[in-house]
PDB file of N, CA, C and O in Angstrom:
ATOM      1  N   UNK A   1      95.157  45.871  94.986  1.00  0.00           N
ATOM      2  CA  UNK A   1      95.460  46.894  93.988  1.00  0.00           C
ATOM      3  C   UNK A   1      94.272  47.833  93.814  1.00  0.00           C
ATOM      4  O   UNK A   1      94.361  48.957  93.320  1.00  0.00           O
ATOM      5  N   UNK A   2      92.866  47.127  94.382  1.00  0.00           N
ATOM      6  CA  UNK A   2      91.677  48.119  93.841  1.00  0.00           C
ATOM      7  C   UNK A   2      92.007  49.188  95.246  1.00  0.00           C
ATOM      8  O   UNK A   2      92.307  50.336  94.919  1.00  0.00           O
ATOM      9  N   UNK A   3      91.987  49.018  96.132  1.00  0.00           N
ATOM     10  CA  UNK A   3      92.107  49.754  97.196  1.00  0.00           C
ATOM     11  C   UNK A   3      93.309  50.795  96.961  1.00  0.00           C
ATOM     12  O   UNK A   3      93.116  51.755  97.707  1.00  0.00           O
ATOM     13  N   UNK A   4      94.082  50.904  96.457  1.00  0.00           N
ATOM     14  CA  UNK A   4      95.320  51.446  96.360  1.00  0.00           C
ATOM     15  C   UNK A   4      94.739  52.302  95.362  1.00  0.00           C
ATOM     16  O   UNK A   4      95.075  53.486  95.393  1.00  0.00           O
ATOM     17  N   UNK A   5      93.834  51.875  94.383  1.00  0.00           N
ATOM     18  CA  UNK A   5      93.430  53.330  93.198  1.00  0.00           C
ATOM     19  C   UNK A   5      92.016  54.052  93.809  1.00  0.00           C
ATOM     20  O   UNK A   5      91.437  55.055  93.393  1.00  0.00           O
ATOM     21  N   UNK A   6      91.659  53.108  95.025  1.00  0.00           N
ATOM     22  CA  UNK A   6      90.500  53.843  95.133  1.00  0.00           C
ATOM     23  C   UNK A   6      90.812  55.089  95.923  1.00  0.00           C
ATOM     24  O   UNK A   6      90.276  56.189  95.794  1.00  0.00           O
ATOM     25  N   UNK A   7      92.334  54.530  97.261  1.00  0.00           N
ATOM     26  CA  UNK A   7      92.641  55.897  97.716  1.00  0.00           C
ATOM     27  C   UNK A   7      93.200  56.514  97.103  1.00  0.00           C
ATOM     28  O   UNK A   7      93.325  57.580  97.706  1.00  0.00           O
ATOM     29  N   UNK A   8      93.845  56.568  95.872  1.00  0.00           N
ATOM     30  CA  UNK A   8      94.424  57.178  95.021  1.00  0.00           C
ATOM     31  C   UNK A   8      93.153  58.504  94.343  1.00  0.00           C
ATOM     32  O   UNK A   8      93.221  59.675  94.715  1.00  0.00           O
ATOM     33  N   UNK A   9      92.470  58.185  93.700  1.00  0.00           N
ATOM     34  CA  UNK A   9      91.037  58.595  93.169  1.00  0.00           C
ATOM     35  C   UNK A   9      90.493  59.240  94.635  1.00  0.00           C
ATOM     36  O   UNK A   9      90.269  60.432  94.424  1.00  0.00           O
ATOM     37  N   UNK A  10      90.265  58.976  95.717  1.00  0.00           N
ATOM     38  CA  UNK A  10      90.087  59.810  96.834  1.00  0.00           C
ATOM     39  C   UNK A  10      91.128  60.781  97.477  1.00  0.00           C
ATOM     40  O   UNK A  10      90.618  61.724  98.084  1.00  0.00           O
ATOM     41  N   UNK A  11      92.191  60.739  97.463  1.00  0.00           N
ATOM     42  CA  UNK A  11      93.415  61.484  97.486  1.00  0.00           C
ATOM     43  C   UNK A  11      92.897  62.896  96.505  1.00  0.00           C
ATOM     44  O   UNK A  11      92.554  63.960  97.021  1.00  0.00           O
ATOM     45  N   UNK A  12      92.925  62.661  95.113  1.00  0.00           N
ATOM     46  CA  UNK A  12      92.594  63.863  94.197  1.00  0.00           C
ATOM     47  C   UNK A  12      91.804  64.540  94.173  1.00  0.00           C
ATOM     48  O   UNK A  12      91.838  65.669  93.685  1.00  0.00           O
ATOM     49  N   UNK A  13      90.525  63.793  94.912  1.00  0.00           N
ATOM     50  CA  UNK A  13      89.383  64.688  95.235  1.00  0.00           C
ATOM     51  C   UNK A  13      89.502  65.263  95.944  1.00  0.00           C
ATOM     52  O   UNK A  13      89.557  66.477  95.751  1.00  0.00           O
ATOM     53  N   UNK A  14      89.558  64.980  96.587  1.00  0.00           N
ATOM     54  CA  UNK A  14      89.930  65.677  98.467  1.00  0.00           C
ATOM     55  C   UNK A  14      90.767  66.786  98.405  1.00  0.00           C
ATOM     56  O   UNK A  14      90.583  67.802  99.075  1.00  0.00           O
ATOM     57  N   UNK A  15      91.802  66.598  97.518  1.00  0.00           N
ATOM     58  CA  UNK A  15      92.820  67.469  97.153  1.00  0.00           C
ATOM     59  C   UNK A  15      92.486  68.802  95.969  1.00  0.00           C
ATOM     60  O   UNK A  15      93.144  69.834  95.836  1.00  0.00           O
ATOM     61  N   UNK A  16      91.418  68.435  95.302  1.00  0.00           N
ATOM     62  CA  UNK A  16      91.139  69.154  93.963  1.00  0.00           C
ATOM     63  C   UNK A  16      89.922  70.139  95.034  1.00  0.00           C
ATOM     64  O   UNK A  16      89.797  71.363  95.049  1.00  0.00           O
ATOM     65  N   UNK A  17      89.318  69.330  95.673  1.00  0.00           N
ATOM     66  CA  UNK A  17      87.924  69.813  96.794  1.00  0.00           C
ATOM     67  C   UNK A  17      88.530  71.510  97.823  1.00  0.00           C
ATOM     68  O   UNK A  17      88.069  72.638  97.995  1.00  0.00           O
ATOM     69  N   UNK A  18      90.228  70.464  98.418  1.00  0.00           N
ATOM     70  CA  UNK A  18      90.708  71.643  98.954  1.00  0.00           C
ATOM     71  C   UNK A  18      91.645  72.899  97.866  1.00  0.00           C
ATOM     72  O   UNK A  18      92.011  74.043  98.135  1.00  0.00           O
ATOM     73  N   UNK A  19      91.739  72.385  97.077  1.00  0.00           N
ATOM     74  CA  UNK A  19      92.393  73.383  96.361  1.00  0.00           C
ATOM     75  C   UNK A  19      91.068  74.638  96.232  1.00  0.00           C
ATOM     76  O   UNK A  19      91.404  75.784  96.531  1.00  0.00           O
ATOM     77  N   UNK A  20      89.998  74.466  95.914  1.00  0.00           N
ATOM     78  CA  UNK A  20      89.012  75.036  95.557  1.00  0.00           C
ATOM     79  C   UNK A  20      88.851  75.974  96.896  1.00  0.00           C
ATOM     80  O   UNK A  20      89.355  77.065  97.163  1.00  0.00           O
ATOM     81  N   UNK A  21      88.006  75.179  97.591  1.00  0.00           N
ATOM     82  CA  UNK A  21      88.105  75.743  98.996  1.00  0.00           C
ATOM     83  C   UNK A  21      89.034  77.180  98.936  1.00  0.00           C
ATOM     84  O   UNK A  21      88.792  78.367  98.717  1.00  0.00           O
ATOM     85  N   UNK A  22      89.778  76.674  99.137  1.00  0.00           N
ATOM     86  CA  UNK A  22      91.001  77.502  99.777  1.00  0.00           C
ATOM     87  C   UNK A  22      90.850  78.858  98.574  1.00  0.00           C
ATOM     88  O   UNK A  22      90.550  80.009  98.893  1.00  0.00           O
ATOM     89  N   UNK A  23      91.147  78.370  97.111  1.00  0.00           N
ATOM     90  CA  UNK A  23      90.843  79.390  96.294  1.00  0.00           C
ATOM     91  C   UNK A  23      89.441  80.768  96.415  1.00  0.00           C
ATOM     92  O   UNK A  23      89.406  81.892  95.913  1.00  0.00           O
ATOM     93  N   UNK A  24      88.502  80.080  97.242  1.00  0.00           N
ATOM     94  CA  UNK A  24      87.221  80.984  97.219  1.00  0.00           C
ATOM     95  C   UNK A  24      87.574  81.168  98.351  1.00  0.00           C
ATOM     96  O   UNK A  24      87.715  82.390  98.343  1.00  0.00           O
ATOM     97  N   UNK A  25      87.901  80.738  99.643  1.00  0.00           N
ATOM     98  CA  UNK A  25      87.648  81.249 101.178  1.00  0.00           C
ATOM     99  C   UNK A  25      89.087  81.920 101.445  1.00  0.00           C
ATOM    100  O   UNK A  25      89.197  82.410 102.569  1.00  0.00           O
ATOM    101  N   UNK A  26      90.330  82.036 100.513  1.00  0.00           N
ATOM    102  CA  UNK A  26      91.587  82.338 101.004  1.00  0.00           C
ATOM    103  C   UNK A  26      91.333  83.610 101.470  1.00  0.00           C
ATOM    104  O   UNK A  26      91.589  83.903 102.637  1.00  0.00           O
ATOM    105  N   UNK A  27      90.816  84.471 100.623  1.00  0.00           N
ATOM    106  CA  UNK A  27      90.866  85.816 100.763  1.00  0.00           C
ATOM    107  C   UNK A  27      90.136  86.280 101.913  1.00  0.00           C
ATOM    108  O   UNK A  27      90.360  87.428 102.295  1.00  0.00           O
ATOM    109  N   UNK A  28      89.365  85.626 102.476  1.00  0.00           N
ATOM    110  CA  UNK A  28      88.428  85.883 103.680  1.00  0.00           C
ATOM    111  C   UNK A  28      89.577  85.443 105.022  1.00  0.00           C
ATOM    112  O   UNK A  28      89.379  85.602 106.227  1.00  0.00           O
ATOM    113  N   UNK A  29      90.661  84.921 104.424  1.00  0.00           N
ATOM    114  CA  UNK A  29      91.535  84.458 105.900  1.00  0.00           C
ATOM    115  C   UNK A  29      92.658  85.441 105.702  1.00  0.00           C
ATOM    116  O   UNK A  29      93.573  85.406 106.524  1.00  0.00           O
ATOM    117  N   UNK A  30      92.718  86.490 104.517  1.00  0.00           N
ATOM    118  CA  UNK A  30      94.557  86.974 105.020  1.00  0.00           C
ATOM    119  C   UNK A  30      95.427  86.596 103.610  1.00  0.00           C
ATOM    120  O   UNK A  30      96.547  87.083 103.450  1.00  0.00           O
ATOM    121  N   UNK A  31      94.769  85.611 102.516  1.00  0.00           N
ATOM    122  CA  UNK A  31      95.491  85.216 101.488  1.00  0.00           C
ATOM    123  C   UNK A  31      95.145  85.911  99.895  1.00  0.00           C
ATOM    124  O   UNK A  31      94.444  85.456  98.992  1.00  0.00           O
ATOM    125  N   UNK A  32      95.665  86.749  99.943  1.00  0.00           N
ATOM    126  CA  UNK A  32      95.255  87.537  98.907  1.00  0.00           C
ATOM    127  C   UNK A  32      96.132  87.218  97.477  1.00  0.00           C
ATOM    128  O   UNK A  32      97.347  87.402  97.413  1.00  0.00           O
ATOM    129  N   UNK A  33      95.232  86.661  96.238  1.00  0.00           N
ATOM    130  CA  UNK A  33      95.664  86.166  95.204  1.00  0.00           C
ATOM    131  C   UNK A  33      96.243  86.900  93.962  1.00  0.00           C
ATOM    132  O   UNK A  33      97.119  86.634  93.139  1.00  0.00           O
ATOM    133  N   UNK A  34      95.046  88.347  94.253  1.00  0.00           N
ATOM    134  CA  UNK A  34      95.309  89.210  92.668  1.00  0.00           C
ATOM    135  C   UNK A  34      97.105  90.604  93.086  1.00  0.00           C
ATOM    136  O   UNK A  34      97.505  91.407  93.929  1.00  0.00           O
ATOM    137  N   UNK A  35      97.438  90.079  91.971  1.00  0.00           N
ATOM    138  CA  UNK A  35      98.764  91.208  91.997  1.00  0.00           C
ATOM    139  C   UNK A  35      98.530  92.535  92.202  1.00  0.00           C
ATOM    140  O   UNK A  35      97.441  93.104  92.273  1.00  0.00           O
ATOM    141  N   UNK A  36      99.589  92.970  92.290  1.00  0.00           N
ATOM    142  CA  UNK A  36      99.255  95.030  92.765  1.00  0.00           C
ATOM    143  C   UNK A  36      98.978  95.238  91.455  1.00  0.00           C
ATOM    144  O   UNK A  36      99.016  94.396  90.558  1.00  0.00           O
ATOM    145  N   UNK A  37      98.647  96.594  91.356  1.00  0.00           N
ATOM    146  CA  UNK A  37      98.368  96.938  90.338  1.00  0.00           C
ATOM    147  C   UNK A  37      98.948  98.096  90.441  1.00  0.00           C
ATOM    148  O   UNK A  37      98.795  98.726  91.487  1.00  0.00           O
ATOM    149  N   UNK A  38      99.470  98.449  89.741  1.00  0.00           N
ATOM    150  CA  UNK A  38     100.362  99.829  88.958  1.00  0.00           C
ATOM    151  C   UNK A  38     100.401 100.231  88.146  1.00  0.00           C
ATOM    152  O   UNK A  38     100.900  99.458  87.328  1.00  0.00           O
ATOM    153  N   UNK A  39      99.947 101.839  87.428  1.00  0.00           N
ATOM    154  CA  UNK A  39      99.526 102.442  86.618  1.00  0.00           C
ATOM    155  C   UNK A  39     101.331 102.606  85.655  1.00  0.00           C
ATOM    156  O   UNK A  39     102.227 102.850  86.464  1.00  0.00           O
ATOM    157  N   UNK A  40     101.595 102.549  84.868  1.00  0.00           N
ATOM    158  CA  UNK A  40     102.742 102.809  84.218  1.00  0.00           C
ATOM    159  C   UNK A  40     102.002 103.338  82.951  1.00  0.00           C
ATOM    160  O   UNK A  40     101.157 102.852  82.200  1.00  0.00           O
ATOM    161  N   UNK A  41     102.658 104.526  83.015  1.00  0.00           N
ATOM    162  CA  UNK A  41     102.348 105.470  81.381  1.00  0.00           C
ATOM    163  C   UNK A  41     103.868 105.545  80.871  1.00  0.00           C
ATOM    164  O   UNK A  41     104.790 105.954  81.576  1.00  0.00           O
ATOM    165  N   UNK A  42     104.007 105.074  79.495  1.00  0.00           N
ATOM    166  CA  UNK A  42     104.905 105.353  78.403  1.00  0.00           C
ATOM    167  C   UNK A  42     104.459 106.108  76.969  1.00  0.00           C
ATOM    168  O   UNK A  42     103.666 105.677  76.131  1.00  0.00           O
ATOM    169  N   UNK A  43     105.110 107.195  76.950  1.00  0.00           N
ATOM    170  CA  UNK A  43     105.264 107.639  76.281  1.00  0.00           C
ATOM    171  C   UNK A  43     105.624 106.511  74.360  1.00  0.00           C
ATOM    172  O   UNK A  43     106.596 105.800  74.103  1.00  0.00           O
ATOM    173  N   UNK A  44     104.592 106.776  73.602  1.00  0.00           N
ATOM    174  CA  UNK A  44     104.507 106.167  72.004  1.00  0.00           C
ATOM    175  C   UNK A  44     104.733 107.151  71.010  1.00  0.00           C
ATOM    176  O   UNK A  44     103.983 108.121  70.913  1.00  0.00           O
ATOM    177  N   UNK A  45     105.894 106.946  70.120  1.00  0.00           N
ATOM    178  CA  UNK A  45     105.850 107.903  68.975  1.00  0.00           C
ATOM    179  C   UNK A  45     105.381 106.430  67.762  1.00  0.00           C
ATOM    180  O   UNK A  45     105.736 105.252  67.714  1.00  0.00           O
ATOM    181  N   UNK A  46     104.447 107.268  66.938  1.00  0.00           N
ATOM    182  CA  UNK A  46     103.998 106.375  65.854  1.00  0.00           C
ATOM    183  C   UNK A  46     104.706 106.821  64.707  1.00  0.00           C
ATOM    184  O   UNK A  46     104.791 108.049  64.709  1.00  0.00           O
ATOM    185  N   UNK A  47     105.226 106.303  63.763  1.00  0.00           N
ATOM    186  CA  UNK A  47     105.456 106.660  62.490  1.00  0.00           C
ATOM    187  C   UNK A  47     105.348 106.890  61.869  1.00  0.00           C
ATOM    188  O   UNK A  47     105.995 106.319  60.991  1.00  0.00           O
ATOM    189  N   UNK A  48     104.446 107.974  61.455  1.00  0.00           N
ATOM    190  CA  UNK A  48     103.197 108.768  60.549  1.00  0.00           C
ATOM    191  C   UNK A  48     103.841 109.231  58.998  1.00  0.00           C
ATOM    192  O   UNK A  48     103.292 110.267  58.623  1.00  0.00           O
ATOM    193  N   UNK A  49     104.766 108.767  58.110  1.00  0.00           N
ATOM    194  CA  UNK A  49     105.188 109.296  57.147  1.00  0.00           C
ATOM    195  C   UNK A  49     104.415 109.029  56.080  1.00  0.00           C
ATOM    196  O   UNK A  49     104.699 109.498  54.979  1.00  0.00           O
TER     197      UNK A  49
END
């Protein structure tokens, strides 16, 4: 049973290790994270009475 939590507990690292990874080096391979960006202007009437 200890072996079974220890790869368990090594599983998450490994996994939390590559999540990271991938988060800082994605963009250097082709994986681009941040959304488009698009200017949208609307028109506001305030209620000045």
């Amino acid at each position: 049973m200890g072996k079974l939590i220890k790869l368990l507990i090594f599983l998450i690292v490994v996994g939390f290790a590559a999540l990271v990874g991938f988060a800082y080096l994605g963009p250097f391979f082709g994986a681009e994270f941040a959304p488009a960006q698009v200017e949208i202007r609307q028109p506001v009437t305030l209620g000045a009475d």
